[in-house]
N, C-alpha and C positions, 0 to 999 in steps of 0.2 A: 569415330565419325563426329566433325563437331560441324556447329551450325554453319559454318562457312561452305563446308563442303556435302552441305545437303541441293537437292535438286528444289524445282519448284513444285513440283508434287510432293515430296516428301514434305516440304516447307505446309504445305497446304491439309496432307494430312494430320500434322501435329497439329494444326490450328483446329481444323474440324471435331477432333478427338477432344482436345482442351476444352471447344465449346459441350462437346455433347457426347462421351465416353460411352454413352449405353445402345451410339448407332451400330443397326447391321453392319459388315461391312458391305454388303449390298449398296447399300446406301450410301454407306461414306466413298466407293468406289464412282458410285454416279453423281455425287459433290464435287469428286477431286478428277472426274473427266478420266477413268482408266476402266480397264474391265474388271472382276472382282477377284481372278486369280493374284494379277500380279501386286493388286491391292494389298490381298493379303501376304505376300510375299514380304513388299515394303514395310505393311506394319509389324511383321516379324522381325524383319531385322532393323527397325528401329528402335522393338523391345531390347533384341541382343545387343544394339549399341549401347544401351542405358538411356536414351534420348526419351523414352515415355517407361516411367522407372511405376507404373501400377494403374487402377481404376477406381475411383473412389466415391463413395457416392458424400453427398454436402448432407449432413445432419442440420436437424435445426437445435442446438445443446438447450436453448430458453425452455423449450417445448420438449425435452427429454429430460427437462428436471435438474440443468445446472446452469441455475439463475446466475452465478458468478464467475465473470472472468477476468483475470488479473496477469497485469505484467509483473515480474519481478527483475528486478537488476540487482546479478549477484557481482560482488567483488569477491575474489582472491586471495588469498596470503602467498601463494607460489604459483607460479605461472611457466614452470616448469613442466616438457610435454607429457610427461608421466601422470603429476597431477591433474593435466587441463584432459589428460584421456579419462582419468579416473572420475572425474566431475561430469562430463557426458554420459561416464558409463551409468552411473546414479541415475541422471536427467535419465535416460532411455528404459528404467527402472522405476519410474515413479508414474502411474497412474494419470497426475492431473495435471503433468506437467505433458504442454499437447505440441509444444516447440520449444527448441533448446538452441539459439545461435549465441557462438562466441564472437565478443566486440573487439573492436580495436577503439582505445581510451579510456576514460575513467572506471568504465563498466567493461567485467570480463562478460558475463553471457547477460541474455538476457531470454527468460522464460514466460515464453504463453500457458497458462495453468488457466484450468477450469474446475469448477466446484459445485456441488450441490446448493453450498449456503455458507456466507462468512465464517461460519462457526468451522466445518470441513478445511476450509479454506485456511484458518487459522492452525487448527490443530496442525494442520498440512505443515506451516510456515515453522512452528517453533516446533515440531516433534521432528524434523525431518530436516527440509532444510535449512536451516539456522543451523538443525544439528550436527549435518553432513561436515566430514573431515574436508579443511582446508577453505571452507565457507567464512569470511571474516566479515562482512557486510551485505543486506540486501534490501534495498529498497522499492516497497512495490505501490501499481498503483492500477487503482479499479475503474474499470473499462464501464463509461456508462452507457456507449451507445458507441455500434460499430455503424461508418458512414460510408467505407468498401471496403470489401477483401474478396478480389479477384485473386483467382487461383493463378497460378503459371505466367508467360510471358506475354508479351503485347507484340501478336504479331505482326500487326502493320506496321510498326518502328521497326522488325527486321527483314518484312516484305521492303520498306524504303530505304533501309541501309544497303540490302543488297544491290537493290536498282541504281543504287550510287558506284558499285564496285565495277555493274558489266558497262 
C-alpha cells in the first residue's frame, strides 16, 4: 500500500497517530469522522502494510543523563553490498549509535550516536568504531543545540500533492 493509493481517512489517520500515538482509538476515530470499529480495522491494516512501522514515546536524552550528541561521518574502504551490510549490521549492534543512514558522496553513512559524557563518547569512537572492519575514516561533530526534529512526514505537503493529482 503506498502513499498514493491511501484514502483520505487513512491519509488522516497517520497524521493523527504521528501527532499523538498514545490516542484511544475512540478518539482518533472521532478526529478522522468514522465509527471506531472500522477505525480500528484501518489502523490494523495500516500496521500490516508497514505504513506506521511502531509507537514510540520522545525521551528527553539531556535529562536521562546523555549530555552528548554527536554526528559521525563514516567513510569506507569497500562499498561492496556484503561490506556495506556488514557495516549496518555493527551500527544496529552498538548501543549509542541511535541512527545509521547510508550516504551517497563523499560520506558512506552517517551516524546519530548519543553519550553519557565526551569521554563514553570517545572511548565509543576509538575502541569501536575507528576499530570496526572496513571503517577507514570518520569524521565527527558535536551537536550543540537541536533547533527541530520532527518525527515522520509533513502531511500537509501530501494532503496538497494529492489535491493536485484528483
Amino acid at each position: 500500500m503506498s502513499g498514493s493509493k491511501l484514502d483520505p481517512i487513512d491519509r488522516k489517520i497517520l497524521a493523527e497517530l504521528q501527532a499523538d500515538g498514545r490516542m484511544t482509538n475512540v478518539e482518533l476515530a472521532k478526529r478522522v469522522g468514522i465509527s471506531a470499529p472500522p477505525c480500528l480495522r484501518r489502523v490494523r491494516s495500516l500496521e500490516e502494510a508497514g505504513l506506521i512501522r511502531g509507537y514510540h514515546a520522545q525521551v528527553n536524552a539531556r535529562e536521562l543523563g546523555f549530555e552528548v550528541q554527536v554526528f559521525a561521518m563514516v567513510g569506507l574502504n569497500s562499498q561492496a553490498e556484503v561490506d556495506l551490510a556488514r557495516f549496518e549490521q555493527r551500527c544496529r549492534d552498538w548501543p549509542l549509535v541511535r541512527e545509521c543512514h547510508m550516504l551517497n558522496g563523499e560520506i558512506d553513512f552517517i551516524l546519530k550516536c548519543v553519550a553519557p559524557d565526551l569521554s563514553s563518547f570517545q572511548r565509543f569512537l576509538t575502541e569501536e568504531l575507528l576499530a570496526a572492519e572496513n571503517v577507514i575514516t570518520v569524521k565527527t561533530s558535536l551537536v550543540i543545540r537541536c533547533a527541530k526534529a520532527d518525527p515522520g512526514v509533513p502531511f500537509d505537503i501530501l494532503e496538497s500533492r494529492m489535491a493536485a493529482i484528483d
